[in-house]
C-alpha positions as CSV (number, residue, x, y, z in Angstrom):
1,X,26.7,-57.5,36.6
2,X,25.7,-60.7,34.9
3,X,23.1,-61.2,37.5
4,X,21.3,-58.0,37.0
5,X,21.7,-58.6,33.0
6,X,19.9,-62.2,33.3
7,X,17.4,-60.2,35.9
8,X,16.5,-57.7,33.4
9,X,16.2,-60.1,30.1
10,X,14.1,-62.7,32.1
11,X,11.8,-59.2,33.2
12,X,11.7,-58.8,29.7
13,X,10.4,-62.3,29.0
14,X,8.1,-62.5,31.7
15,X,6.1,-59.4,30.6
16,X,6.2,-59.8,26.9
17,X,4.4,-62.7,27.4
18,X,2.3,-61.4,30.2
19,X,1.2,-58.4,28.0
20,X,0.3,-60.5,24.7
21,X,-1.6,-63.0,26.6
22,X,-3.6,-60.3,27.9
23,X,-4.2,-58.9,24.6
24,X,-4.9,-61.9,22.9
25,X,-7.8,-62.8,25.5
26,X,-9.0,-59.4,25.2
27,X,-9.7,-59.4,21.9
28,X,-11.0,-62.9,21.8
29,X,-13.5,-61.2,24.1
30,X,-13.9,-58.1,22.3
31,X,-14.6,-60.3,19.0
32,X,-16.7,-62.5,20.7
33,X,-19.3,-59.9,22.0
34,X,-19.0,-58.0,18.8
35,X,-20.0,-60.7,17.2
36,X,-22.7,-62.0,19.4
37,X,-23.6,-58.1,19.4
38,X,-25.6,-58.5,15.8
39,X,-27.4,-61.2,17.1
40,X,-31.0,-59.7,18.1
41,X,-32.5,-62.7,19.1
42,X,-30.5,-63.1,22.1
43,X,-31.6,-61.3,25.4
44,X,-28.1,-59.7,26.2
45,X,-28.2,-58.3,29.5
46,X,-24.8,-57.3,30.0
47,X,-23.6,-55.9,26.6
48,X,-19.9,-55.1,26.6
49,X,-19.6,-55.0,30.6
50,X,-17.5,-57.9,31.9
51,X,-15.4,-56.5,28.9
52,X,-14.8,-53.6,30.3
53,X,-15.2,-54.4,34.4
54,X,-12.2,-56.5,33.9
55,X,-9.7,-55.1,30.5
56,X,-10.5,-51.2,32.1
57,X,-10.3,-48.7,34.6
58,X,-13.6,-46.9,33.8
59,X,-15.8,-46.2,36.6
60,X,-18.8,-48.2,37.3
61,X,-21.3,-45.6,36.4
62,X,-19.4,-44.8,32.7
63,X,-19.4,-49.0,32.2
64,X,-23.3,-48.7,32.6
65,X,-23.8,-46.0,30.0
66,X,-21.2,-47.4,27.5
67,X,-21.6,-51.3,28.0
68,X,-24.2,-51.6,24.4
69,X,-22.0,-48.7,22.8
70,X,-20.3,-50.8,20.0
71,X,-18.3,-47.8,18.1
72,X,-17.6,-46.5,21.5
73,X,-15.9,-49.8,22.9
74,X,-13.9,-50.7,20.3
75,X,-11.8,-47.9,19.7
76,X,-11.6,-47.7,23.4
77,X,-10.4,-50.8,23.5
78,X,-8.6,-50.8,20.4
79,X,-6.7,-48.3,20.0
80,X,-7.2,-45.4,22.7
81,X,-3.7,-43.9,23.9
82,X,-5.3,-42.3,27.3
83,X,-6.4,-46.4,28.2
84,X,-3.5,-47.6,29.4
85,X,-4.7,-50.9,28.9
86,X,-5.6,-50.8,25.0
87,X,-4.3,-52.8,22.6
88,X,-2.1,-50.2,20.9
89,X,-1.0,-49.8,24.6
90,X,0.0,-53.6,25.3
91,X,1.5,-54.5,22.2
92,X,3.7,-50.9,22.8
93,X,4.7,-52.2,26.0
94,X,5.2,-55.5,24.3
95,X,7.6,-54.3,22.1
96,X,9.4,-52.4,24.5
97,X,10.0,-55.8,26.7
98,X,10.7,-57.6,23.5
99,X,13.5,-55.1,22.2
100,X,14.8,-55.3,26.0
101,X,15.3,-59.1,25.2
102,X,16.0,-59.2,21.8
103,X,19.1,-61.0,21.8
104,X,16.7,-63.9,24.0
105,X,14.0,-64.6,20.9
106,X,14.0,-65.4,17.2
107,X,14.3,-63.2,14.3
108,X,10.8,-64.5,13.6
109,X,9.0,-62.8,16.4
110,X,10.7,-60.1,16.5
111,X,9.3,-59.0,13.4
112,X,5.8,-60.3,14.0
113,X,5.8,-57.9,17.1
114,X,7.2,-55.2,15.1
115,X,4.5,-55.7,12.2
116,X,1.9,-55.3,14.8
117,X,3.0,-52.6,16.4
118,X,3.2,-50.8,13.2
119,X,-0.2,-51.8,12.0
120,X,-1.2,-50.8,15.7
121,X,0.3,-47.4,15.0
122,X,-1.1,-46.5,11.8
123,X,-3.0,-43.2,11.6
124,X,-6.2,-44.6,10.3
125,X,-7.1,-47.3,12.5
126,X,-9.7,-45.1,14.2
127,X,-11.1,-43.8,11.5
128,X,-11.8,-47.7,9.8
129,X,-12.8,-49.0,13.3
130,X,-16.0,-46.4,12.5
131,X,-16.9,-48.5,9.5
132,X,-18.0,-51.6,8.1
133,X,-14.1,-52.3,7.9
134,X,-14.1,-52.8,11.7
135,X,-14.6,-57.1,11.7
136,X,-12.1,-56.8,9.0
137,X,-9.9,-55.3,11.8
138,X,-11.0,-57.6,14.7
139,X,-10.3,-60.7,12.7
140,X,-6.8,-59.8,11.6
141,X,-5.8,-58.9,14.9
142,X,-7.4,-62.4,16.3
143,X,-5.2,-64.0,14.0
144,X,-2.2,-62.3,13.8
145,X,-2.4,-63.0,18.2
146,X,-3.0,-66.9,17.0
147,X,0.2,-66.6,14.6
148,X,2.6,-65.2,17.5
149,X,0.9,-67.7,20.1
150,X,2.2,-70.2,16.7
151,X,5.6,-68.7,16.0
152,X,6.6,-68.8,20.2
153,X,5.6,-72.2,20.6
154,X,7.4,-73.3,17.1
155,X,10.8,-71.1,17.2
156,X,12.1,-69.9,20.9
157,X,14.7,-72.3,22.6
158,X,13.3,-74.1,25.9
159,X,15.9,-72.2,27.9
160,X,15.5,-69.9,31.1
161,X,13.8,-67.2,29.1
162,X,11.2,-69.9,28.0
163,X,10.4,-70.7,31.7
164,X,10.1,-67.2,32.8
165,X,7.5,-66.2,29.4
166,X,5.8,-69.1,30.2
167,X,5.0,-68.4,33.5
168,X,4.0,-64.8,32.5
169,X,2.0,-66.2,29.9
170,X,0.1,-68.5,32.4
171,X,-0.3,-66.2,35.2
172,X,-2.2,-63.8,33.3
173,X,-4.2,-66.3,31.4
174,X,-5.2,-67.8,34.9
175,X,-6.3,-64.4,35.7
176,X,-8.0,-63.9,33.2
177,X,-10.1,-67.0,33.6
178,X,-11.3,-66.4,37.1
179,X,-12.2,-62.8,36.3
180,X,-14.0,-63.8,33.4
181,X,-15.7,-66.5,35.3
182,X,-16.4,-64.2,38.0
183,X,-18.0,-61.5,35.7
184,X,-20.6,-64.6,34.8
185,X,-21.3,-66.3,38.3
186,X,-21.5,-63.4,40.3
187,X,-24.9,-61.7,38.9
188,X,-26.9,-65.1,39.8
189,X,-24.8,-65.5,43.1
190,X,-22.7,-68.1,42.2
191,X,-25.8,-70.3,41.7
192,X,-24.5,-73.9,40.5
193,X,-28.0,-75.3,41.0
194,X,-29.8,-72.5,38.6
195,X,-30.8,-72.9,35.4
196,X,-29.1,-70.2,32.9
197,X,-29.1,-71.6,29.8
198,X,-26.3,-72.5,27.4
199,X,-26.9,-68.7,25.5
200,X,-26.1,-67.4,29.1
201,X,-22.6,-69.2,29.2
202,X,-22.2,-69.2,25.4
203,X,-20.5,-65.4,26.1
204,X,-17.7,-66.6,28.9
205,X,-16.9,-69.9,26.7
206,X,-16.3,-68.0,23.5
207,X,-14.2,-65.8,25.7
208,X,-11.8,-68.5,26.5
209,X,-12.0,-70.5,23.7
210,X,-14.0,-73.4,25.4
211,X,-17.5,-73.6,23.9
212,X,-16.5,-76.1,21.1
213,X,-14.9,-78.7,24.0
214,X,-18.0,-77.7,25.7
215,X,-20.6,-78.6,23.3
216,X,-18.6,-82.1,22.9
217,X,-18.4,-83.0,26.4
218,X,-22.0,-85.0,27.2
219,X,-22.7,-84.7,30.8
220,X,-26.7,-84.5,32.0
221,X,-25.6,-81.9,34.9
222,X,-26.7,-78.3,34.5
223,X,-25.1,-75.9,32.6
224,X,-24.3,-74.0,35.4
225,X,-21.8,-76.6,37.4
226,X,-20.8,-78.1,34.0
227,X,-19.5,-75.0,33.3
228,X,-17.5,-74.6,36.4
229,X,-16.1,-78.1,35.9
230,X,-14.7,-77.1,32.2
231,X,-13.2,-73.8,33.2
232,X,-11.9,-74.1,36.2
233,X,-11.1,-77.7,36.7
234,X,-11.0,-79.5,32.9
235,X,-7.1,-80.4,32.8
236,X,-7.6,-81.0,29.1
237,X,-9.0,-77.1,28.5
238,X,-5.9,-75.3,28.0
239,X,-7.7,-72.0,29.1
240,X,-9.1,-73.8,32.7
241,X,-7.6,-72.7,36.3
242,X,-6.0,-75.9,36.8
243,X,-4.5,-76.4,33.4
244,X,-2.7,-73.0,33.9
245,X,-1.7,-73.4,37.0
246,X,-0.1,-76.9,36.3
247,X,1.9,-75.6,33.7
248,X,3.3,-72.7,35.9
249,X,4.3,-75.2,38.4
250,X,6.2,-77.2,35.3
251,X,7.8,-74.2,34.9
252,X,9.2,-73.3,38.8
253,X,10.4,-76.6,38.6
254,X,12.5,-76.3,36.0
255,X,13.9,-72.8,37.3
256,X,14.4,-74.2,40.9
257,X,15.7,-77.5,40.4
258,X,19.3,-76.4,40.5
259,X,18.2,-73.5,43.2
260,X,18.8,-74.3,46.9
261,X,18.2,-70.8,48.1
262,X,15.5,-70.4,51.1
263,X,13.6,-68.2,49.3
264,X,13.2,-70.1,46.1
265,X,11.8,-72.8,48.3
266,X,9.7,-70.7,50.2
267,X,8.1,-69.4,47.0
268,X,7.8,-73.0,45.5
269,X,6.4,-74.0,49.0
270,X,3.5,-71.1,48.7
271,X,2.5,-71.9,44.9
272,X,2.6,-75.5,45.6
273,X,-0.4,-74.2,48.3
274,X,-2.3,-72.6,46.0
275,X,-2.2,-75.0,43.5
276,X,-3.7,-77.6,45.8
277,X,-6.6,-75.6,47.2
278,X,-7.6,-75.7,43.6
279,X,-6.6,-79.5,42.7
280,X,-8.1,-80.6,45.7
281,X,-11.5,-79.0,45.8
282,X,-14.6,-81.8,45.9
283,X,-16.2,-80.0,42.8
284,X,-18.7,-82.5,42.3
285,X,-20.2,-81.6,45.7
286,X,-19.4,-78.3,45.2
287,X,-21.3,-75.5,46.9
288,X,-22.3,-71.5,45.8
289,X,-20.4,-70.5,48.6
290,X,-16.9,-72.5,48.4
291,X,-17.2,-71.7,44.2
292,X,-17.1,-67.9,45.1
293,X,-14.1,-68.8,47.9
294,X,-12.1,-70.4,45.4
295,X,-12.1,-68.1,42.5
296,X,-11.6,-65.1,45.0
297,X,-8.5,-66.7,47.1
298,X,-6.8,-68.6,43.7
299,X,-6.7,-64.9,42.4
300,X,-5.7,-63.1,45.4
301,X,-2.9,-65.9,46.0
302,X,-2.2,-65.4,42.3
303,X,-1.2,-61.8,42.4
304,X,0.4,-62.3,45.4
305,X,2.7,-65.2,44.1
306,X,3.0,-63.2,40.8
307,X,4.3,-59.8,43.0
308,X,6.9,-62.4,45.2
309,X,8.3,-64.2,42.1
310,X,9.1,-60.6,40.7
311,X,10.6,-59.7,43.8
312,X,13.0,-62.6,43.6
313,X,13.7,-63.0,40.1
314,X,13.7,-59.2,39.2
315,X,15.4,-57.7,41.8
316,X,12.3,-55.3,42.2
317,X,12.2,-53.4,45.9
């Protein structure tokens, strides 16, 4: 009994933290592209599409006809019950994992998740998200994501259901980053040689928080590998592939050290080779092909190590 109790809490943990991470880079997306939507000088090819490839399960040929349809996207995204992956949706499932664990995290975030959801909830949200109130909107929920990102790091004990929230946390913002990436390499065929200039990847490191770091890192490579080496292997971006991937492997450790069980050290053993086909990558002589290889198999091994930790730790069949 007290193992399927810790099995369900540390669920809990895991996907409370797996489903605001993934709302909080949505919307940093989302406000991002909104933003950069009023901004007529710049030749926007793409519109709201990596947005929507990636954060929805709308079919190619709708994502075409809706990717430059502002109103349209962001009450999809917002605050549509049919999308299963809206931010109504995530912060509902949010809650639900959060109530589920309640006796696991503080007072304090507890009610910031239940504020949200509430706001989330109310019956005019759609309505405002037609108006000029909708950056209003945007910006609140940006922050209000910043202030729980504040209140976790500042309040929860470093216990158990830490590690397991932090590796849900880091799992899907590693996703996250290679999709994103992905969305941004694949239309010039993964071209590290080309020369897209910063407005091209001024989109992808708004998304994840990076343009800032960017602009103060001087190097006189092109954009386009410079911008592989800050999201993918910059150990100082906390939004990079390797970053993430270190801190998840901080985190196993500290949930197997006292674990002697074959499978725990079979599922160390295969994130322990996934992290070093990403730490170990020559990325200064890095070529088109081996970029596209490593963002593809990192996120393939990633779900795969993310379905085989469940399996262990939550007892799913």
């Amino acid at each position: 009994m007290k193992v399927n109790m810790l099995s369900r809490v540390a669920d809990g943990m895991f996907w409370l933290n797996r489903y605001m991470e993934r709302t909080d880079g949505m919307l940093l997306t989302l406000n991002t592209f909104y933003i950069l939507s009023f901004d007529k000088e710049t030749n926007d090819s793409q519109g709201y599409k990596p947005l929507l490839e990636y954060y929805t399960d709308l079919p190619t040929e709708q994502i075409n006809q809706v990717q430059y349809d502002t109103n349209f996207v962001l009450k999809y995204i917002i605050c549509d019950s049919p999308n299963h992956n809206s931010v109504k949706n995530l912060v509902i499932k949010a809650r639900e994992n959060a109530r589920g664990s309640q006796d696991k995290i503080t007072k304090e975030l507890w009610e910031h998740i239940n504020s949200l959801y509430h706001f989330m909830n109310s019956p005019d949200l759609p309505k405002k998200l037609e108006t000029s109130d909708a950056s209003t909107i945007i910006s609140k929920l940006n922050k209000d994501f910043l202030l729980y990102n504040g209140i976790l790091q500042v309040t929860m004990p470093r216990g158990l259901g830490w590690c397991f929230s932090s590796i849900g946390k880091h799992i899907e913002r590693c996703l996250q980053t290679i999709s994103l990436t992905q969305a941004y390499y694949a239309p010039i065929q993964y071209n590290l040689d080309g020369n897209e200039d910063l407005l091209y990847w001024r989109r992808l490191l708004l998304s994840l928080s990076g343009y800032e770091l960017y602009l103060k890192s001087y190097s006189n490579i092109p954009h386009n590998r410079k911008v592989v080496q800050q999201v993918i292997f910059n150990r100082d971006f906390a939004h990079s592939v390797i970053y993430t991937l270190e801190l998840i492997d901080t985190y196993l450790n500290n949930l197997f050290k006292d674990n002697n069980l074959s499978e725990a050290r079979t599922l160390h053993n295969q994130f322990g080779r996934l992290k070093s086909s990403v730490e170990f990558t020559d990325y200064h002589h890095l070529t088109n092909q081996e970029l596209e290889d490593v963002l593809n198999n990192t996120r393939t091994q990633l779900i795969q190590f993310s379905t085989d930790f469940s399996k262990l730790f939550f007892s799913y069949t």
